[in-house]
PDB file of N, CA, C and O in Angstrom:
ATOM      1  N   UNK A   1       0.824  -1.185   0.000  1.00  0.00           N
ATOM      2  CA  UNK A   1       0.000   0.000   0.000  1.00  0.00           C
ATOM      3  C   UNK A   1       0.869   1.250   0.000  1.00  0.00           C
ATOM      4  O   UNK A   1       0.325   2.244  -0.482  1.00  0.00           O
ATOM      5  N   UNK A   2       2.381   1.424   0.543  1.00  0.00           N
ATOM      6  CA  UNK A   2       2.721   2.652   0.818  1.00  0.00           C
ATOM      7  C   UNK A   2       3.642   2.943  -0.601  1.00  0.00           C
ATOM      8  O   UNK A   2       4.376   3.915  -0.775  1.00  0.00           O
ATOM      9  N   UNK A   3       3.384   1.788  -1.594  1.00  0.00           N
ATOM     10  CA  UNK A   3       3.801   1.903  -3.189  1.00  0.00           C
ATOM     11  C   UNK A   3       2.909   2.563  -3.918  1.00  0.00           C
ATOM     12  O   UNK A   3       3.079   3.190  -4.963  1.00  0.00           O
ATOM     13  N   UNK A   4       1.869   2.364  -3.247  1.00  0.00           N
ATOM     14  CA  UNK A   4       0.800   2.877  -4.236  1.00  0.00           C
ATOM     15  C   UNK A   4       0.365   4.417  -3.861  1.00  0.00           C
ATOM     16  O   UNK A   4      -0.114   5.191  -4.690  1.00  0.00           O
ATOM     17  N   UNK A   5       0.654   4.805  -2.215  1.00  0.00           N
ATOM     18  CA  UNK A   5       0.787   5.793  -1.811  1.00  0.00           C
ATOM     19  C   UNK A   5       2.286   6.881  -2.356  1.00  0.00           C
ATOM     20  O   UNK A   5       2.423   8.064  -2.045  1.00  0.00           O
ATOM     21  N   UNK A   6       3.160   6.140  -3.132  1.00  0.00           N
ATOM     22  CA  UNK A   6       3.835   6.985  -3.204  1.00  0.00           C
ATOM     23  C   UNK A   6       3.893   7.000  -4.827  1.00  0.00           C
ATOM     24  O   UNK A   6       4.886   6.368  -5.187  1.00  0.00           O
ATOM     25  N   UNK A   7       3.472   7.292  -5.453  1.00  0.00           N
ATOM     26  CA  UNK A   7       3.209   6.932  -6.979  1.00  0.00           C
ATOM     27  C   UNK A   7       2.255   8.575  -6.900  1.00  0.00           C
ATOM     28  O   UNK A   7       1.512   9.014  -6.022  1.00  0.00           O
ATOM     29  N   UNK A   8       2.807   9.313  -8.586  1.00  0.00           N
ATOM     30  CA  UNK A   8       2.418  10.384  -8.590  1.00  0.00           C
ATOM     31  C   UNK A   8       0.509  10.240  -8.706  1.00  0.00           C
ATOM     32  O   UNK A   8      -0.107   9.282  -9.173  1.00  0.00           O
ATOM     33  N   UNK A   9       0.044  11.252  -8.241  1.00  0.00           N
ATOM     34  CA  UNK A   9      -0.889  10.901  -7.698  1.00  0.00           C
ATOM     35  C   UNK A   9      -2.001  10.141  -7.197  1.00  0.00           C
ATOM     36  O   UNK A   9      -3.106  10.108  -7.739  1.00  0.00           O
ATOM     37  N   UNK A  10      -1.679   9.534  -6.152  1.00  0.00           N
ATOM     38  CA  UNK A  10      -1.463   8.335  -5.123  1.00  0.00           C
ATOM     39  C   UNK A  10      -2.603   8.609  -4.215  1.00  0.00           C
ATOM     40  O   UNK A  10      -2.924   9.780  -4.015  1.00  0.00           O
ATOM     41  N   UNK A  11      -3.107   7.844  -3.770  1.00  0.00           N
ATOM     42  CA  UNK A  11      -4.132   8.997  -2.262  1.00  0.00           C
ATOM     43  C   UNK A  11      -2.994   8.907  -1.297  1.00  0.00           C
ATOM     44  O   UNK A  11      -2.142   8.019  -1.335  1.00  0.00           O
ATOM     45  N   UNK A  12      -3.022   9.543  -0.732  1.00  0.00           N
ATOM     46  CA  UNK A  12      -2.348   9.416   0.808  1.00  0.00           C
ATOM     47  C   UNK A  12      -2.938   9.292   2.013  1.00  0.00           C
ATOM     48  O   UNK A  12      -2.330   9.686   3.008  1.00  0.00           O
ATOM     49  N   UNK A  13      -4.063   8.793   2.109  1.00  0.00           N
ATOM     50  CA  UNK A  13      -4.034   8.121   2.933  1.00  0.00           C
ATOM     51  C   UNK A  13      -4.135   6.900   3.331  1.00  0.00           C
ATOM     52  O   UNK A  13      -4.819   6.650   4.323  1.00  0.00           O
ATOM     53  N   UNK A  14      -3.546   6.009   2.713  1.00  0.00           N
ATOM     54  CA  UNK A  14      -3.217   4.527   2.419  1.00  0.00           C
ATOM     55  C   UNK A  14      -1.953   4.351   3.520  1.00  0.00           C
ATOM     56  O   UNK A  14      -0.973   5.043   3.242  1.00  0.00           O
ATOM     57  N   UNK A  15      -1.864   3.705   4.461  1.00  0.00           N
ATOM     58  CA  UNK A  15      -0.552   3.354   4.910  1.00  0.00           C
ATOM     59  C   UNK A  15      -0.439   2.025   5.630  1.00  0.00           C
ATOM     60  O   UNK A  15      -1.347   1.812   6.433  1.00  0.00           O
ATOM     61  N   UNK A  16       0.219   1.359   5.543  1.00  0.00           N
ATOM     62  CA  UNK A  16       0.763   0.595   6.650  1.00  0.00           C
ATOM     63  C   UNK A  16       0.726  -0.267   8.157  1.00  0.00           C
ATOM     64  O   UNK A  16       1.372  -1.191   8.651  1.00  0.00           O
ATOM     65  N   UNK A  17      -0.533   0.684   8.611  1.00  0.00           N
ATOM     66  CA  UNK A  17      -0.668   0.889  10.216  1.00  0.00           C
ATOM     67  C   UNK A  17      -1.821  -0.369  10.108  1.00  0.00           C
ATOM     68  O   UNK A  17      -2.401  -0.859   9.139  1.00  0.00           O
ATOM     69  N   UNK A  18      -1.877  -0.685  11.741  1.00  0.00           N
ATOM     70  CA  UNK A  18      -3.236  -1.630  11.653  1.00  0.00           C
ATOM     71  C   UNK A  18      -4.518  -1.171  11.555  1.00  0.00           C
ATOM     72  O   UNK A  18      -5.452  -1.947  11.351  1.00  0.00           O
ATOM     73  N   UNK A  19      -4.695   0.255  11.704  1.00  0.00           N
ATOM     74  CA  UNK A  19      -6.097   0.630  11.020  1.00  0.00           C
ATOM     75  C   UNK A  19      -6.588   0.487   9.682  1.00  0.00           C
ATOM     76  O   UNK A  19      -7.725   0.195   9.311  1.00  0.00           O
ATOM     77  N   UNK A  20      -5.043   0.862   8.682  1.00  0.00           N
ATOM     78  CA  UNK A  20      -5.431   0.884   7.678  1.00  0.00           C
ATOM     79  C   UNK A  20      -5.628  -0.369   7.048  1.00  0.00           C
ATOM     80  O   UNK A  20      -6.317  -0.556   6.045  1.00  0.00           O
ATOM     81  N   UNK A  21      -4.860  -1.390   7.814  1.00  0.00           N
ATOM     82  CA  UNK A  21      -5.148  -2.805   6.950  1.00  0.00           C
ATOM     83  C   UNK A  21      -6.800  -3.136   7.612  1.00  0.00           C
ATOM     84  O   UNK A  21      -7.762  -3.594   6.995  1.00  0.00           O
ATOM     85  N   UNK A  22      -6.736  -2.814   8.760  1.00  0.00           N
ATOM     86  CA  UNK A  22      -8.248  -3.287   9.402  1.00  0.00           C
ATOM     87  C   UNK A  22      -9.247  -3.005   7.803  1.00  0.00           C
ATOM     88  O   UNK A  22      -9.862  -3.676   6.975  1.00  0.00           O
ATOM     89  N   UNK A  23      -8.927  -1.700   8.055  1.00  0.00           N
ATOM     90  CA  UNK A  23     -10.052  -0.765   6.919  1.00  0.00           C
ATOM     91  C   UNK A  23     -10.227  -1.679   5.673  1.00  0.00           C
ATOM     92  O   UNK A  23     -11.306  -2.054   5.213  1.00  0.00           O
ATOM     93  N   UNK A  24      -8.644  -2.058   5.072  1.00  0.00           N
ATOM     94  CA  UNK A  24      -8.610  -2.853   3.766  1.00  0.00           C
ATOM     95  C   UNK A  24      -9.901  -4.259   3.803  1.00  0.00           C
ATOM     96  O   UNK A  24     -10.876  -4.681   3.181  1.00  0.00           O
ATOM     97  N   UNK A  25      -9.215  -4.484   4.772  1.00  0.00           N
ATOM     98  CA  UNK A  25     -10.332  -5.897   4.517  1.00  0.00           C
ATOM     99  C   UNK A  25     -11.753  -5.749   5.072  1.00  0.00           C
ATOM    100  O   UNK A  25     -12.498  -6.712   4.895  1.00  0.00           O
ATOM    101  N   UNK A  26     -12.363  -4.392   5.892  1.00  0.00           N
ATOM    102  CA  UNK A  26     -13.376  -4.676   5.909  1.00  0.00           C
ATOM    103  C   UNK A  26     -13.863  -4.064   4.235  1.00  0.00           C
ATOM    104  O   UNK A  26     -14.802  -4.785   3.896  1.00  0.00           O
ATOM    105  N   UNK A  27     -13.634  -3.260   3.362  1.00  0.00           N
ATOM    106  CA  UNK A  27     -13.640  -2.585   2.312  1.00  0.00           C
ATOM    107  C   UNK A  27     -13.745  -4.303   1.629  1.00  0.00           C
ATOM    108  O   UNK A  27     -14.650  -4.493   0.817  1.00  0.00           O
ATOM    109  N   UNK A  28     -12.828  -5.478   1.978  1.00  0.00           N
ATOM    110  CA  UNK A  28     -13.374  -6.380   1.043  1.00  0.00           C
ATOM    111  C   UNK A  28     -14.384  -7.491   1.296  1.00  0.00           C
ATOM    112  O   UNK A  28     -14.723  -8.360   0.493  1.00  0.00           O
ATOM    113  N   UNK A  29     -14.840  -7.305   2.646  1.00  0.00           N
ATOM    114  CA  UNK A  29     -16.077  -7.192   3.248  1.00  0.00           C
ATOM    115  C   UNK A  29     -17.197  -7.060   2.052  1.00  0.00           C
ATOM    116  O   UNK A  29     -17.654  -7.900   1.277  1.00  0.00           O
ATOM    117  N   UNK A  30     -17.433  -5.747   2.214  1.00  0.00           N
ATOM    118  CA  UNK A  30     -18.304  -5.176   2.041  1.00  0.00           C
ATOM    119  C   UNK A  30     -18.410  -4.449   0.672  1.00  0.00           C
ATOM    120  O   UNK A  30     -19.479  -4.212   0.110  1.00  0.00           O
ATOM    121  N   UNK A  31     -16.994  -4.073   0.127  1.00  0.00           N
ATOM    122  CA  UNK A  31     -17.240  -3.177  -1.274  1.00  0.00           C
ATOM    123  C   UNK A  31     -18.206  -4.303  -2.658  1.00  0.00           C
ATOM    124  O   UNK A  31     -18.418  -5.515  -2.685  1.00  0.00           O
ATOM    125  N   UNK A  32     -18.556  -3.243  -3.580  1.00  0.00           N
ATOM    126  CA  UNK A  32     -19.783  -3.891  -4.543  1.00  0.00           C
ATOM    127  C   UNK A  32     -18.510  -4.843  -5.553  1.00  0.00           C
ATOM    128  O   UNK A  32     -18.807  -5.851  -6.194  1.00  0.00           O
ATOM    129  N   UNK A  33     -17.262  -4.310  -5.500  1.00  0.00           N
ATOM    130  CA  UNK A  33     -16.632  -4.843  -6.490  1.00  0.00           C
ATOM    131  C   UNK A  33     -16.092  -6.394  -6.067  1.00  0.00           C
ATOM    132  O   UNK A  33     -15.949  -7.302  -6.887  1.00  0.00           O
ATOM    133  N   UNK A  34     -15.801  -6.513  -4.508  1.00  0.00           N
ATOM    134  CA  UNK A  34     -15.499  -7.692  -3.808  1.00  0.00           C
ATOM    135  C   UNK A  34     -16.208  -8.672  -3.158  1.00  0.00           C
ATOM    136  O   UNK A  34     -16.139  -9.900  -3.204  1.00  0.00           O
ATOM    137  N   UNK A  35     -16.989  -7.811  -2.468  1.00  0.00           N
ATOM    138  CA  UNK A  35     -18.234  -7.943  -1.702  1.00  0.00           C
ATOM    139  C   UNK A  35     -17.877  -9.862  -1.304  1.00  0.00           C
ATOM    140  O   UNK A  35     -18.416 -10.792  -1.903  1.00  0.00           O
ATOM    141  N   UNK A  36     -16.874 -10.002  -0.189  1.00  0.00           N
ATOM    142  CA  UNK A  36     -16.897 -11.131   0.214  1.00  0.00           C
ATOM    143  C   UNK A  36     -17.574 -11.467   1.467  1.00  0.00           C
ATOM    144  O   UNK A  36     -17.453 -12.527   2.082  1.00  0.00           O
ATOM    145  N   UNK A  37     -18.251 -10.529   1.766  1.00  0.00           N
ATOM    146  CA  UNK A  37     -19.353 -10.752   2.870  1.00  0.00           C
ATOM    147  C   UNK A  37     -20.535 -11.597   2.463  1.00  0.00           C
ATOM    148  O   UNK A  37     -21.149 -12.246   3.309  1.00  0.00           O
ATOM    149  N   UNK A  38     -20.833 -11.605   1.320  1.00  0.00           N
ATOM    150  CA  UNK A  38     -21.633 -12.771   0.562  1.00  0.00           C
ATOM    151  C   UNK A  38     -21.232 -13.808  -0.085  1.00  0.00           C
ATOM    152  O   UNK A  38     -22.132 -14.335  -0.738  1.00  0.00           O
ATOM    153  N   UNK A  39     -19.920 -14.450  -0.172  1.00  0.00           N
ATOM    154  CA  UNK A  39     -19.348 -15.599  -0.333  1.00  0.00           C
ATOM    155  C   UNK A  39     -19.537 -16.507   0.703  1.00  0.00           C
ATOM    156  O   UNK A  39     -19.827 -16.088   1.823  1.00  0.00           O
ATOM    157  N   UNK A  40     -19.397 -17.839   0.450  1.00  0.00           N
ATOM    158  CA  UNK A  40     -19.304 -18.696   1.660  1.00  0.00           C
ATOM    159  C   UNK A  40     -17.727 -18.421   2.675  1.00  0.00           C
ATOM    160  O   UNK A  40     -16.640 -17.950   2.340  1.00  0.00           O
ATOM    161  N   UNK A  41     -18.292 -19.021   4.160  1.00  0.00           N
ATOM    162  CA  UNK A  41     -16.945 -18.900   5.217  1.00  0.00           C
ATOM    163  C   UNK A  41     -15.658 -19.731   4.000  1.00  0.00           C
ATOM    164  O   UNK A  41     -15.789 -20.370   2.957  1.00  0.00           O
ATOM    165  N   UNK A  42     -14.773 -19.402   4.613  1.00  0.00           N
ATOM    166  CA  UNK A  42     -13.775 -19.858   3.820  1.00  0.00           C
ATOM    167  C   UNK A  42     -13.170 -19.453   2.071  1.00  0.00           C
ATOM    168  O   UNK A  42     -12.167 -19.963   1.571  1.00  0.00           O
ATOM    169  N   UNK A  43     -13.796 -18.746   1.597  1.00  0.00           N
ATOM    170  CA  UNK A  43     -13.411 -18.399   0.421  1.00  0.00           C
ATOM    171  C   UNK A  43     -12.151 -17.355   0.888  1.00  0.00           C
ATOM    172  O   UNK A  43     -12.046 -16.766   1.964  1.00  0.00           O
ATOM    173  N   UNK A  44     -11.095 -17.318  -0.449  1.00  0.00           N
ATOM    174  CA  UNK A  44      -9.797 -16.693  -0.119  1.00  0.00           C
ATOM    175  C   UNK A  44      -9.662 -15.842  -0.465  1.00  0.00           C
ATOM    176  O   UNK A  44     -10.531 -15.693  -1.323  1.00  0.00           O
ATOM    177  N   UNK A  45      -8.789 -14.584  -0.376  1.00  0.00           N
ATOM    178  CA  UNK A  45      -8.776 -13.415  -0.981  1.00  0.00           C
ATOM    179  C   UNK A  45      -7.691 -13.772  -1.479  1.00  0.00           C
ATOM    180  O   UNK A  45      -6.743 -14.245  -0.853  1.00  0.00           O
ATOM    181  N   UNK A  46      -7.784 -13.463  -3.266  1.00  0.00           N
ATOM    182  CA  UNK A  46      -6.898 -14.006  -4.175  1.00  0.00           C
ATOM    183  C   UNK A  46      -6.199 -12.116  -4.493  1.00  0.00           C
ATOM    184  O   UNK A  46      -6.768 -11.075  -4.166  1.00  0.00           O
ATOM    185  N   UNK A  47      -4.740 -12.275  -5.263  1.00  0.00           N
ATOM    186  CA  UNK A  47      -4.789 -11.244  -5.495  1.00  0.00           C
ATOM    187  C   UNK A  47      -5.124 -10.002  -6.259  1.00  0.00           C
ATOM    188  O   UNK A  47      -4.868  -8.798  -6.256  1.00  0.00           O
ATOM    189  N   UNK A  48      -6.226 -11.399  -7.295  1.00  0.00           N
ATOM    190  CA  UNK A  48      -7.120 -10.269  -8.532  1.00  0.00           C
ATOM    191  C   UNK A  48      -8.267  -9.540  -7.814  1.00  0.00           C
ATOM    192  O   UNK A  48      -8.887  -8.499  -8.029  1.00  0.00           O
ATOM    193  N   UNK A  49      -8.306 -10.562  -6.814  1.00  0.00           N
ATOM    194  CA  UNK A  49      -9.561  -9.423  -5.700  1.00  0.00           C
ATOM    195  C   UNK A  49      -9.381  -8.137  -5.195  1.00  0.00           C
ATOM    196  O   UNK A  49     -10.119  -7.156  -5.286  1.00  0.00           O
ATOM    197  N   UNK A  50      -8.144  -8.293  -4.570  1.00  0.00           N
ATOM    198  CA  UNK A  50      -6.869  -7.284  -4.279  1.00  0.00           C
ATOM    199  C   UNK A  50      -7.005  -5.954  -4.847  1.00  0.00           C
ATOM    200  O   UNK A  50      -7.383  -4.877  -4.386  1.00  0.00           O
ATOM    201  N   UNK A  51      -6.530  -6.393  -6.132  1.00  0.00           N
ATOM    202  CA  UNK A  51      -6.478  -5.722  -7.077  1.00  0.00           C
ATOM    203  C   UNK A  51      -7.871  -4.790  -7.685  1.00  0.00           C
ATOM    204  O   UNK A  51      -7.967  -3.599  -7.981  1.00  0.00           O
ATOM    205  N   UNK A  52      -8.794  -5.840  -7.713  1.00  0.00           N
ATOM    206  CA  UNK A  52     -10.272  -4.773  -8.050  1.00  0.00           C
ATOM    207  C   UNK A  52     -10.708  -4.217  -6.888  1.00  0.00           C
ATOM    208  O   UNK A  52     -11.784  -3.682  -7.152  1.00  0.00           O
ATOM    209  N   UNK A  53     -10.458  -4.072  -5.821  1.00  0.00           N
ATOM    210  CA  UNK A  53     -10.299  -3.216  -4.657  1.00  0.00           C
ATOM    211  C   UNK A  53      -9.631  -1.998  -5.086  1.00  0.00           C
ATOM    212  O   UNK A  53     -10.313  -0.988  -5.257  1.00  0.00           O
ATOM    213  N   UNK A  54      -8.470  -1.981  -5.264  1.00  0.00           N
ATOM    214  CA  UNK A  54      -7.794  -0.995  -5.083  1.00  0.00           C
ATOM    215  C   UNK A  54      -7.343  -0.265  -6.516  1.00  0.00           C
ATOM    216  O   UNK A  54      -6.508   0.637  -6.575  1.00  0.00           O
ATOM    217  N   UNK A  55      -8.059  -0.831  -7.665  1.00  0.00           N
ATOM    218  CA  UNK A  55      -7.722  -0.668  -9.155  1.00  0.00           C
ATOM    219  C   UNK A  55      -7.700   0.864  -9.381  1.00  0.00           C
ATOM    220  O   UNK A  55      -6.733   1.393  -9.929  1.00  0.00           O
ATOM    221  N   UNK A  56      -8.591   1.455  -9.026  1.00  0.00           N
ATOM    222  CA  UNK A  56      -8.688   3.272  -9.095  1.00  0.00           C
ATOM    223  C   UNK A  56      -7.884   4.056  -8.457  1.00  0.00           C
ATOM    224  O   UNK A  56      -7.893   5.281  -8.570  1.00  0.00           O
ATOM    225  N   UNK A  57      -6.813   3.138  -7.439  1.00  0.00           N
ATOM    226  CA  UNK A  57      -5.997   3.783  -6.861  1.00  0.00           C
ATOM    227  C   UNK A  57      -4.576   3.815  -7.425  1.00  0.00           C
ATOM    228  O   UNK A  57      -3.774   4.721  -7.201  1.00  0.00           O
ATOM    229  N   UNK A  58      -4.418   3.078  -7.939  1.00  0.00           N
ATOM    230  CA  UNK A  58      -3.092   2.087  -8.901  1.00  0.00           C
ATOM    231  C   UNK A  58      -2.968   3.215 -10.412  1.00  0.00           C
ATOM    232  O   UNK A  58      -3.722   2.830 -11.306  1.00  0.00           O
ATOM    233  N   UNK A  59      -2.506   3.933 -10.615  1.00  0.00           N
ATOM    234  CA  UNK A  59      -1.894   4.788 -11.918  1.00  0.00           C
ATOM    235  C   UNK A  59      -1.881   4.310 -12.574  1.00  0.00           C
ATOM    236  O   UNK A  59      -1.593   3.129 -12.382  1.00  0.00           O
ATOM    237  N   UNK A  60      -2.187   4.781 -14.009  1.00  0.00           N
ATOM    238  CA  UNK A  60      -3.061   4.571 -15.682  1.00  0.00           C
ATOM    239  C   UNK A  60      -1.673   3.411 -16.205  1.00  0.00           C
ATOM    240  O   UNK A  60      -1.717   2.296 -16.723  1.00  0.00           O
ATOM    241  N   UNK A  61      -0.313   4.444 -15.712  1.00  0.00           N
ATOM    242  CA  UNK A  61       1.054   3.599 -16.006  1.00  0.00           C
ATOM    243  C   UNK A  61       1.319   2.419 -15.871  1.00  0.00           C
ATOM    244  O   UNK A  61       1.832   1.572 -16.602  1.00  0.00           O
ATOM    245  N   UNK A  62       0.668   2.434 -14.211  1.00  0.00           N
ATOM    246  CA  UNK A  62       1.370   1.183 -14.018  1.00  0.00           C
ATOM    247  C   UNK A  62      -0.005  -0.208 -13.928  1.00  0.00           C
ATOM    248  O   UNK A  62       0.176  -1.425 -13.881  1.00  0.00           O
ATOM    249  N   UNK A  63      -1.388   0.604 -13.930  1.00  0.00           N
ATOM    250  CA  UNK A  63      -2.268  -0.342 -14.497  1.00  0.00           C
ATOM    251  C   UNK A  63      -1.631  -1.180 -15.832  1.00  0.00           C
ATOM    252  O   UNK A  63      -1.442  -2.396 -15.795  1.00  0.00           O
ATOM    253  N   UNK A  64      -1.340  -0.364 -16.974  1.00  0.00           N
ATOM    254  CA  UNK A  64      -1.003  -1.031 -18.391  1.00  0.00           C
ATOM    255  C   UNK A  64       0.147  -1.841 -18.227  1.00  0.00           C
ATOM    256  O   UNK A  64       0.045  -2.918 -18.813  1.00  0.00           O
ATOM    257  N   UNK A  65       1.302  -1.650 -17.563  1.00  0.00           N
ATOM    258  CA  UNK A  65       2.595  -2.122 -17.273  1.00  0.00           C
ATOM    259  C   UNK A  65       2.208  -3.586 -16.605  1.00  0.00           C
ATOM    260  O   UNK A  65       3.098  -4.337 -16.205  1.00  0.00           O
TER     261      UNK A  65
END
């Protein structure tokens, strides 16, 4: 996260800390794009999930790259 925070315009407030990871996974909880709160117990967070989480945050560059 603090790669993606440091990438020209990046959000900043993405970091490191245990809030912010708390935050991450309830976001894959609950967001419409992940939404693993409606999967069965046990399903995994792969890292294309990851990824459509956080895709709008990730630069046009290094999306294509």
């Amino acid at each position: 996260m603090s790669g993606i925070r440091d990438q020209p315009g990046g959000m900043r407030h993405i970091g490191g800390s245990n809030r912010t990871i708390i935050s991450q996974i309830y976001q894959m909880l609950v967001n419409d794009r992940t939404n693993f709160a409606d999967k069965p117990v046990g399903a995994l967070v792969s890292l294309d999930a990851i990824y459509e989480l956080i895709e709008g945050q990730v630069g046009s560059a290094k999306q294509r790259a």
